[in-house]
PDB file of N, CA, C and O in Angstrom:
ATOM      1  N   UNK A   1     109.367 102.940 100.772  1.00  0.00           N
ATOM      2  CA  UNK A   1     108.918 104.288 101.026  1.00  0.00           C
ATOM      3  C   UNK A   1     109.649 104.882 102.235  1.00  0.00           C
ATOM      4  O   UNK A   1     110.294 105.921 102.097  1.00  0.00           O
ATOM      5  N   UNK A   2     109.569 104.257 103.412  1.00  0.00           N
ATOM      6  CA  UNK A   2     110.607 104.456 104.379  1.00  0.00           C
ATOM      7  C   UNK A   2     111.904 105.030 103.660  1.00  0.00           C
ATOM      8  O   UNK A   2     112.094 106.243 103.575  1.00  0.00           O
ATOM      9  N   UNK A   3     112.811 104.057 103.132  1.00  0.00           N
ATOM     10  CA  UNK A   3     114.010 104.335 102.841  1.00  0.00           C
ATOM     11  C   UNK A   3     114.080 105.500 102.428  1.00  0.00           C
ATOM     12  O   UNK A   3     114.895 106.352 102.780  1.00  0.00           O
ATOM     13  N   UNK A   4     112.946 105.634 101.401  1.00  0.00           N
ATOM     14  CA  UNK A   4     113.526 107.062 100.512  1.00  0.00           C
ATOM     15  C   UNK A   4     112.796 108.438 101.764  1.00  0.00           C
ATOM     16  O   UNK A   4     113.257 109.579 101.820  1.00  0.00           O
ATOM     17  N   UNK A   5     111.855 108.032 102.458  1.00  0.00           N
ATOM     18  CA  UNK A   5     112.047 109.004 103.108  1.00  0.00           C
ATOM     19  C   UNK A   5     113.379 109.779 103.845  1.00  0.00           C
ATOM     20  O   UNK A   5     113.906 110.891 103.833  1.00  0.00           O
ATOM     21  N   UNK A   6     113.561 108.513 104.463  1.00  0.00           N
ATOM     22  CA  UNK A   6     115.023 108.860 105.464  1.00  0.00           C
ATOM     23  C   UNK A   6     116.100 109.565 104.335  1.00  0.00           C
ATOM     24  O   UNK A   6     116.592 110.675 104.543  1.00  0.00           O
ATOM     25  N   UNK A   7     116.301 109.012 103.495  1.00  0.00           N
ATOM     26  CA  UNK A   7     117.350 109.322 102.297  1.00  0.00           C
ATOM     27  C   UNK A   7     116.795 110.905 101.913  1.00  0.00           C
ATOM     28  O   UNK A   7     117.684 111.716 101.654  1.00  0.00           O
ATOM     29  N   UNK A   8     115.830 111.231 101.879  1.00  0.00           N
ATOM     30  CA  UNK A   8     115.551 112.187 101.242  1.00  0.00           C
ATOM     31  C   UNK A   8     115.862 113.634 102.134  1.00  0.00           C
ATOM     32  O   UNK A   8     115.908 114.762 101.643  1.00  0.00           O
ATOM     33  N   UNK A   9     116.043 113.309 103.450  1.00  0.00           N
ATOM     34  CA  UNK A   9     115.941 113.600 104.748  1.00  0.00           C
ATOM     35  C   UNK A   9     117.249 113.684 105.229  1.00  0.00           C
ATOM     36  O   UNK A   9     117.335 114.191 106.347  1.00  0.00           O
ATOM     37  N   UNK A  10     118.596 113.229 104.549  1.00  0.00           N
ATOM     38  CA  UNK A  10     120.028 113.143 104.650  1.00  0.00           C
ATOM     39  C   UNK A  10     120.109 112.351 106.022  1.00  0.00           C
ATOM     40  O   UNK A  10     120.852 112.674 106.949  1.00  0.00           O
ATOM     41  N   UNK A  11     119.309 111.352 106.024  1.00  0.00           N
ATOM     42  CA  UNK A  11     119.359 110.089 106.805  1.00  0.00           C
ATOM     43  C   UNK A  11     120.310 109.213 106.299  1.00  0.00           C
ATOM     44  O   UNK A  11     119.762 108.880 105.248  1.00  0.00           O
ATOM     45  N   UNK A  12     121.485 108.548 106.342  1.00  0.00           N
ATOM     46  CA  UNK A  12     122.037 107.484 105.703  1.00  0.00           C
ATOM     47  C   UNK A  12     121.287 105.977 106.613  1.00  0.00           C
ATOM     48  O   UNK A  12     121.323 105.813 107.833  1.00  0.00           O
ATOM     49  N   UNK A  13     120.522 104.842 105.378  1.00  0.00           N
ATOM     50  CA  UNK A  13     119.823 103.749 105.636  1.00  0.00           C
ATOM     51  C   UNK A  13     120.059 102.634 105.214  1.00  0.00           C
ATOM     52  O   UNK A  13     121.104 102.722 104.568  1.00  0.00           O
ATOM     53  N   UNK A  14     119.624 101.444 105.202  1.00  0.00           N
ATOM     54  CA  UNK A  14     119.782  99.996 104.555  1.00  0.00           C
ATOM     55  C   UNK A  14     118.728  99.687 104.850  1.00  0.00           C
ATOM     56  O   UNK A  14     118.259  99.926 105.963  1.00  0.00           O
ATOM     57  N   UNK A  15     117.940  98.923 103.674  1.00  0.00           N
ATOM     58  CA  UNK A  15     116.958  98.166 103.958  1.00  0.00           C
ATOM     59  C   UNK A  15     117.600  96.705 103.814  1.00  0.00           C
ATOM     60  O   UNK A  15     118.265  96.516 102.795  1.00  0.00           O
ATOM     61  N   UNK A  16     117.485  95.760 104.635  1.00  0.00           N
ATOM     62  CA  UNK A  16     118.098  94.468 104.925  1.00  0.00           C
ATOM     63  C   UNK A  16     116.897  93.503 104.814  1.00  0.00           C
ATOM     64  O   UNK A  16     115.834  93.696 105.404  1.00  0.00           O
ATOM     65  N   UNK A  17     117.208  92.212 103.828  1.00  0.00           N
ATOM     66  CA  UNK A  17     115.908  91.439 104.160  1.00  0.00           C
ATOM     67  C   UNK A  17     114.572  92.132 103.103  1.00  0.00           C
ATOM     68  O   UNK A  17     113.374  92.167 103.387  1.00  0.00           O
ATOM     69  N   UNK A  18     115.107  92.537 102.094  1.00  0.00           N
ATOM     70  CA  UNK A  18     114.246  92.951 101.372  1.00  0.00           C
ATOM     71  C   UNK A  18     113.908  91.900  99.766  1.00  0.00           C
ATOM     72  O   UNK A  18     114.177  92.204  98.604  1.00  0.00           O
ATOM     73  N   UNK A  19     113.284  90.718 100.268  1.00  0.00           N
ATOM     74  CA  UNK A  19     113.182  89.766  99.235  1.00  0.00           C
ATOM     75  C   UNK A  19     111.899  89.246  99.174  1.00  0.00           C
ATOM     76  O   UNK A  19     111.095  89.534 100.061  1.00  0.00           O
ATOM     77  N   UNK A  20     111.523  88.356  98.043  1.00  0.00           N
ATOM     78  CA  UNK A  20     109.944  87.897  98.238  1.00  0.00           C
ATOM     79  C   UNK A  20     110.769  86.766  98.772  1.00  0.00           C
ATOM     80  O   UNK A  20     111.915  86.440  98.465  1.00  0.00           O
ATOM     81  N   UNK A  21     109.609  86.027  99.980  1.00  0.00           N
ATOM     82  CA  UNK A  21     109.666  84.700 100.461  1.00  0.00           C
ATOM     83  C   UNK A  21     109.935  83.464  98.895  1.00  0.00           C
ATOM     84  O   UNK A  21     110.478  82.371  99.060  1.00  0.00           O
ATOM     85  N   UNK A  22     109.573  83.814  97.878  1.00  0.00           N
ATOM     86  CA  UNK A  22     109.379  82.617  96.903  1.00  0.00           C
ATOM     87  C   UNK A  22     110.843  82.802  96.179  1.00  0.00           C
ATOM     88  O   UNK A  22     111.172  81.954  95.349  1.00  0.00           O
ATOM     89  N   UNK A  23     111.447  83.549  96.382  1.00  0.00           N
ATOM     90  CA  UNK A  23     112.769  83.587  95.861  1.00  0.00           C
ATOM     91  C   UNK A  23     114.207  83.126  96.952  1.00  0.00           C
ATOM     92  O   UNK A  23     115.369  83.127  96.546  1.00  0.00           O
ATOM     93  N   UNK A  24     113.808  82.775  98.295  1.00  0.00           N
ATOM     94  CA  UNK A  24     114.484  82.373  98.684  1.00  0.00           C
ATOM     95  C   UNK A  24     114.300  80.972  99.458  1.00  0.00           C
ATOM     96  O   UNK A  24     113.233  80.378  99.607  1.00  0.00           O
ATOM     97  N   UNK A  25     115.429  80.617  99.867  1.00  0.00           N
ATOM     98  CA  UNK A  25     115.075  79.036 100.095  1.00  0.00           C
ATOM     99  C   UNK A  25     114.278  78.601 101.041  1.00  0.00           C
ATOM    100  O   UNK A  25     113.640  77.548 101.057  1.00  0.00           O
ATOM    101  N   UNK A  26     114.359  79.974 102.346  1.00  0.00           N
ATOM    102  CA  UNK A  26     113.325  78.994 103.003  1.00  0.00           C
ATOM    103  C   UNK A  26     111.710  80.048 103.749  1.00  0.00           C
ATOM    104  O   UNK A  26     111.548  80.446 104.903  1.00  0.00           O
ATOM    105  N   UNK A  27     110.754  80.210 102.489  1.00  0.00           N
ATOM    106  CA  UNK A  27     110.180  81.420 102.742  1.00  0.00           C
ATOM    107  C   UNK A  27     109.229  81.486 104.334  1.00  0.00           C
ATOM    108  O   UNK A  27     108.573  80.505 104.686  1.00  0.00           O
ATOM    109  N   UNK A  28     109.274  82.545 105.031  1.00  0.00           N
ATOM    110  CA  UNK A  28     108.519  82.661 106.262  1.00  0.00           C
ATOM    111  C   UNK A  28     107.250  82.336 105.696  1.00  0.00           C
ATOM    112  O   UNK A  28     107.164  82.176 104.479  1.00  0.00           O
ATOM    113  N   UNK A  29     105.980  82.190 106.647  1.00  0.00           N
ATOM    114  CA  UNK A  29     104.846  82.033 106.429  1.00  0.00           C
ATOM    115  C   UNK A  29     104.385  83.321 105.686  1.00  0.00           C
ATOM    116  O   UNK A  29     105.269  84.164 105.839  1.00  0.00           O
ATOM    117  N   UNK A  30     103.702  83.647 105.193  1.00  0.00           N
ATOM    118  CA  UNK A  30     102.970  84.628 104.555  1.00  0.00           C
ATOM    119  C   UNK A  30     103.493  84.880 103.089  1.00  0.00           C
ATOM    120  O   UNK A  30     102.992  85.676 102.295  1.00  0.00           O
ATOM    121  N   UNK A  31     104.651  84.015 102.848  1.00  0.00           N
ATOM    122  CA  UNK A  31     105.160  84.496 101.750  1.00  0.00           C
ATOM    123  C   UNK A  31     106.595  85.331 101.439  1.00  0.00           C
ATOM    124  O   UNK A  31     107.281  85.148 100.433  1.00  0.00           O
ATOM    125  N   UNK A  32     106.923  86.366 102.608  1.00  0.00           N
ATOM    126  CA  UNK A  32     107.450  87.851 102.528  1.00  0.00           C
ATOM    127  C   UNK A  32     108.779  87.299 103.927  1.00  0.00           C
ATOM    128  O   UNK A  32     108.566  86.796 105.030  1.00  0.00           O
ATOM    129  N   UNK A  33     109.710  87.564 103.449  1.00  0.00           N
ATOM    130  CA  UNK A  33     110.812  88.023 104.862  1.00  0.00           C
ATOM    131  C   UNK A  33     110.667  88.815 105.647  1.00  0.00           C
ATOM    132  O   UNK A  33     109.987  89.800 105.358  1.00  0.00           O
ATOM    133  N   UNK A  34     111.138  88.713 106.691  1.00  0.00           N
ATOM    134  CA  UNK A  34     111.151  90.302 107.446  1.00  0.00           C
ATOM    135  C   UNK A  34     112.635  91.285 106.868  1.00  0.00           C
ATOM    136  O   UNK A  34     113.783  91.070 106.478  1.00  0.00           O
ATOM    137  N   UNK A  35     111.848  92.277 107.087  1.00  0.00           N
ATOM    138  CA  UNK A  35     112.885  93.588 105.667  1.00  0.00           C
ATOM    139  C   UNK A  35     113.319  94.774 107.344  1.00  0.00           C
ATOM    140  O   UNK A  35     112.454  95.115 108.151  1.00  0.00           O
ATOM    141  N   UNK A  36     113.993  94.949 107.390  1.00  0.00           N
ATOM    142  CA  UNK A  36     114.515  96.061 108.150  1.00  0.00           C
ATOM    143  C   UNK A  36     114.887  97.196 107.888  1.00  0.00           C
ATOM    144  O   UNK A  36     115.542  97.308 106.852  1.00  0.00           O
ATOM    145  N   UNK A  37     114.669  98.213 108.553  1.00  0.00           N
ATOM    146  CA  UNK A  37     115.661  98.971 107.792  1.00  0.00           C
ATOM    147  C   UNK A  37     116.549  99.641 109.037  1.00  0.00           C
ATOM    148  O   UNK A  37     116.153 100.015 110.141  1.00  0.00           O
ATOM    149  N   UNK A  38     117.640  99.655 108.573  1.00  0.00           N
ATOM    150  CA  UNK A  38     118.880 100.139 109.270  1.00  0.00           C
ATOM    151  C   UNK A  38     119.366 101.971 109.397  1.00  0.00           C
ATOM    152  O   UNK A  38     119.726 102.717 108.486  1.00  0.00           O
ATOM    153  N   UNK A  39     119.248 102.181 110.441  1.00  0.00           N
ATOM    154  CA  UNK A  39     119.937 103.674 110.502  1.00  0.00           C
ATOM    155  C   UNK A  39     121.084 103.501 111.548  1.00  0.00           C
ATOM    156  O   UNK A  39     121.055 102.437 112.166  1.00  0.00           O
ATOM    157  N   UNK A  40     122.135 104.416 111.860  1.00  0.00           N
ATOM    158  CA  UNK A  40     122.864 104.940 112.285  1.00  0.00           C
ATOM    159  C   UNK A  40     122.462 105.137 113.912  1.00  0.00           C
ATOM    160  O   UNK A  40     121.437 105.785 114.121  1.00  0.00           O
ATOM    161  N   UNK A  41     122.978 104.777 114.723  1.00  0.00           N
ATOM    162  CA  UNK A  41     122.307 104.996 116.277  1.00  0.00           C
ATOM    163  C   UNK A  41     121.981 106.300 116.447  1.00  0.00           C
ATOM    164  O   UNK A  41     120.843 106.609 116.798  1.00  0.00           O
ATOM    165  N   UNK A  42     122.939 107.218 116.217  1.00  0.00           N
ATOM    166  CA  UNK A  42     122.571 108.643 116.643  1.00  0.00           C
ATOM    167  C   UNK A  42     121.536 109.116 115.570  1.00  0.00           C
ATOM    168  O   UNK A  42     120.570 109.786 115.935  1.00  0.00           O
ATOM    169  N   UNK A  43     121.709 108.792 114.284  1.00  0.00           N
ATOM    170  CA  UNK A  43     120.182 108.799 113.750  1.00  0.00           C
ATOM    171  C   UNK A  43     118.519 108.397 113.852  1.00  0.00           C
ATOM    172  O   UNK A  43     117.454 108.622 113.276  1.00  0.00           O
ATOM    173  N   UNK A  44     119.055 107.675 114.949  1.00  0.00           N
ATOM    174  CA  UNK A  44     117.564 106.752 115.272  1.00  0.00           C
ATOM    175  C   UNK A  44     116.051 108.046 115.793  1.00  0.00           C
ATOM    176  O   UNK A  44     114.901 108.258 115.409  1.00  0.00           O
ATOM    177  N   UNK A  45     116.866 108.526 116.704  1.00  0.00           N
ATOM    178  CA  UNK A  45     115.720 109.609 117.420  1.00  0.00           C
ATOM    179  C   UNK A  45     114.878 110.488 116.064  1.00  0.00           C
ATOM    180  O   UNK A  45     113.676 110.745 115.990  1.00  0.00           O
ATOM    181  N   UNK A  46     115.756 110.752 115.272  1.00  0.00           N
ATOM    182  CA  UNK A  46     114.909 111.824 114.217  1.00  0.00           C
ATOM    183  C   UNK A  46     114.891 110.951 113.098  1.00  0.00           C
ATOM    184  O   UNK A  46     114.711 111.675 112.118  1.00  0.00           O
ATOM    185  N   UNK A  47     114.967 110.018 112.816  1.00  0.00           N
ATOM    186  CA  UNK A  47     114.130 108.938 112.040  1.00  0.00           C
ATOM    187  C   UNK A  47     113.255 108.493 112.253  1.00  0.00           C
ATOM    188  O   UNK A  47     112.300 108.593 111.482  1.00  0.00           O
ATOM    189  N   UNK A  48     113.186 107.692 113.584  1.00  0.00           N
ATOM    190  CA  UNK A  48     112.112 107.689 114.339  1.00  0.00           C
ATOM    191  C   UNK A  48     110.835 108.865 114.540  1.00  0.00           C
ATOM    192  O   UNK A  48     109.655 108.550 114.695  1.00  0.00           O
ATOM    193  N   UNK A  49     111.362 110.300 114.500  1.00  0.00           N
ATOM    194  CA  UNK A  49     110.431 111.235 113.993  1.00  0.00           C
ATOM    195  C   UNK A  49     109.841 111.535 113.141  1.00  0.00           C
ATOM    196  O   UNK A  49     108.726 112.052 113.217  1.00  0.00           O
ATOM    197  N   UNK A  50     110.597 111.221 111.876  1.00  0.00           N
ATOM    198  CA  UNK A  50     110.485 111.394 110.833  1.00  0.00           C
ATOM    199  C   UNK A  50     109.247 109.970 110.272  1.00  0.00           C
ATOM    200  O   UNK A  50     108.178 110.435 109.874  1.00  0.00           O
ATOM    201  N   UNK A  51     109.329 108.609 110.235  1.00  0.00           N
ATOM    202  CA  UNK A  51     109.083 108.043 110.027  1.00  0.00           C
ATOM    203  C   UNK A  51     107.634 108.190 110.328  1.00  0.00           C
ATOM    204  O   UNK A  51     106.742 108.126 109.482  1.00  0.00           O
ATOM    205  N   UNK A  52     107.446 108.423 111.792  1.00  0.00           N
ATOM    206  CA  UNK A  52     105.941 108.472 112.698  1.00  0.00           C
ATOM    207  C   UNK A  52     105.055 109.323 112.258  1.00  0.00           C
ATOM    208  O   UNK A  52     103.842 109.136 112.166  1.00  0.00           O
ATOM    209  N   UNK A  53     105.977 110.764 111.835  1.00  0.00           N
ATOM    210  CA  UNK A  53     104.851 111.356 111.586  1.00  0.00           C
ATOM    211  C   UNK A  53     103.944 111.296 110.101  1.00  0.00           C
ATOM    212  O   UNK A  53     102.878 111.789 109.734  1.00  0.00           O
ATOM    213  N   UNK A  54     105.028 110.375 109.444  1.00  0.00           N
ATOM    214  CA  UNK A  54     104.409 110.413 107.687  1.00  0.00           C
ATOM    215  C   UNK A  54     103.955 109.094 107.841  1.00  0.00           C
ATOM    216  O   UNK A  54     103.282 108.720 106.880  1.00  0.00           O
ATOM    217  N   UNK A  55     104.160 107.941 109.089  1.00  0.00           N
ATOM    218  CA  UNK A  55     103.051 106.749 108.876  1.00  0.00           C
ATOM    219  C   UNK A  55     102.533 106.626 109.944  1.00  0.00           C
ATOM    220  O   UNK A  55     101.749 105.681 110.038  1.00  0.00           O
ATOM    221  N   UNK A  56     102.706 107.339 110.943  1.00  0.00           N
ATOM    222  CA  UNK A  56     101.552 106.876 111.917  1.00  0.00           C
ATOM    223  C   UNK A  56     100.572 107.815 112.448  1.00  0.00           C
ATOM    224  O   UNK A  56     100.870 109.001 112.590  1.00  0.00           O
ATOM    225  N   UNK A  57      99.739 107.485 112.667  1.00  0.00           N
ATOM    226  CA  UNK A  57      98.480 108.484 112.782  1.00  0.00           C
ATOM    227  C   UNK A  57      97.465 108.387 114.164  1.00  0.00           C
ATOM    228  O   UNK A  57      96.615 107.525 114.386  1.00  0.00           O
ATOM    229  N   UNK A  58      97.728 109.207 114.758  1.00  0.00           N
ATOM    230  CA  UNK A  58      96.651 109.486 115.791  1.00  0.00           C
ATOM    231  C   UNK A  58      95.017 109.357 115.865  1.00  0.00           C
ATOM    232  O   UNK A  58      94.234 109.016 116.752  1.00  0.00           O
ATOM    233  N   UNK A  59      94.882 109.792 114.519  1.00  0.00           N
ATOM    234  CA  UNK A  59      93.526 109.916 114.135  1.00  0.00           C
ATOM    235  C   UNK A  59      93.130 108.933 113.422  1.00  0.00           C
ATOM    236  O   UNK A  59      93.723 108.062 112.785  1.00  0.00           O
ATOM    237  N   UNK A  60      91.559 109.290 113.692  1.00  0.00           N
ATOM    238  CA  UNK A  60      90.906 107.886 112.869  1.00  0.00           C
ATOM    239  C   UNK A  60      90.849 108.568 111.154  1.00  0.00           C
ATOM    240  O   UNK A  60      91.169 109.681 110.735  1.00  0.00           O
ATOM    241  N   UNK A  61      90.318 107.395 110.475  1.00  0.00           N
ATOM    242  CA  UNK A  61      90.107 107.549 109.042  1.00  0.00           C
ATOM    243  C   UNK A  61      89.130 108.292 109.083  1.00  0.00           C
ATOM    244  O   UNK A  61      88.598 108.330 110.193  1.00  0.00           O
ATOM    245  N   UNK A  62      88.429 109.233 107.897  1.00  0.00           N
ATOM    246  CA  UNK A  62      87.108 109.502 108.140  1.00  0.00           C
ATOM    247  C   UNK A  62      86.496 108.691 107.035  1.00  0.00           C
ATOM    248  O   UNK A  62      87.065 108.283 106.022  1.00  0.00           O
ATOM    249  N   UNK A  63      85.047 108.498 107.450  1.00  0.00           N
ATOM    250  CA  UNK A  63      84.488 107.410 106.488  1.00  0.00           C
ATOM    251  C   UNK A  63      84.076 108.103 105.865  1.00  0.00           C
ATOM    252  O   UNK A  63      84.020 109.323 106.017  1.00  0.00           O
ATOM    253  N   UNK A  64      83.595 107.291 104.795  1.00  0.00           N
ATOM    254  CA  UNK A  64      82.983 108.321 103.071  1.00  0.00           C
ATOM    255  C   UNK A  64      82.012 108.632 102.938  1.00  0.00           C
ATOM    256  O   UNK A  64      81.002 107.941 103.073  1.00  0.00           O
ATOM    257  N   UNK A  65      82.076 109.701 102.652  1.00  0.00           N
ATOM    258  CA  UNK A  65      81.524 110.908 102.649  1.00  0.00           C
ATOM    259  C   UNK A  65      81.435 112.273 103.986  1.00  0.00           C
ATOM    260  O   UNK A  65      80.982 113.418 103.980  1.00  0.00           O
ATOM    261  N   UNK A  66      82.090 111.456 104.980  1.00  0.00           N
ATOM    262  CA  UNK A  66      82.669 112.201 106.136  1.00  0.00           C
ATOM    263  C   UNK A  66      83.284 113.184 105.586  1.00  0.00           C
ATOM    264  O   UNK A  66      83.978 112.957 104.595  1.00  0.00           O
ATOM    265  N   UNK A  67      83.168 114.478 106.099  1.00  0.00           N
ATOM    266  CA  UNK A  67      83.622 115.679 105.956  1.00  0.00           C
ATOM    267  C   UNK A  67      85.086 116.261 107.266  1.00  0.00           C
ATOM    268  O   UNK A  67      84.699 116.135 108.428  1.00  0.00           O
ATOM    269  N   UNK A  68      86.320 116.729 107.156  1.00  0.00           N
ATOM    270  CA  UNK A  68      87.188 116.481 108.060  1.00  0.00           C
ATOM    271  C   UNK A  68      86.570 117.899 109.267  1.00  0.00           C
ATOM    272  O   UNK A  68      86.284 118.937 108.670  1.00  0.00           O
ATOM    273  N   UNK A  69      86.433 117.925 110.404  1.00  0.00           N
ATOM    274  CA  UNK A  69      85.888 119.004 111.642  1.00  0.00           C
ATOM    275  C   UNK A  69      87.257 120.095 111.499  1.00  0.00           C
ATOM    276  O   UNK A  69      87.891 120.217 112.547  1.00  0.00           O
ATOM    277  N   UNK A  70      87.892 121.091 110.005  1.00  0.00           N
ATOM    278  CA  UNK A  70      88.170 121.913 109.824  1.00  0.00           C
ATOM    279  C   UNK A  70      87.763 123.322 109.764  1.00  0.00           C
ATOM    280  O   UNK A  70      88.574 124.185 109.428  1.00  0.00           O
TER     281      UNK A  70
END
């Protein structure tokens, strides 16, 4: 999801390390590799923007049936 954000965004990216643990020879604990993804240095600052604001969140969840204070 990352990737295609950045991509979508005329970010050029690599996701590196993108395998299940059971397909390679020697899997990390949990199962999963660590997956990276790669940008461009001078791309970093507005990827980094980009990224934060579509996954990270300031706010809490609201619980269900919580109504949002709009």
């Amino acid at each position: 999801m990352a990737r295609e954000l950045l991509s979508k965004n005329d970010i050029p990216c690599v996701v590196q390390g993108a395998n299940f643990g059971a397909l390679e020879p020697f899997p990390q604990q949990g199962g999963f590799s660590e997956i990276r993804l790669l940008v461009p240095q001078n791309e970093l600052p507005r990827a980094r923007e980009l990224y934060d604001a579509f996954f990270v969140s300031n706010e809490a969840a609201l619980q269900e049936g919580e109504e949002p204070l709009i």
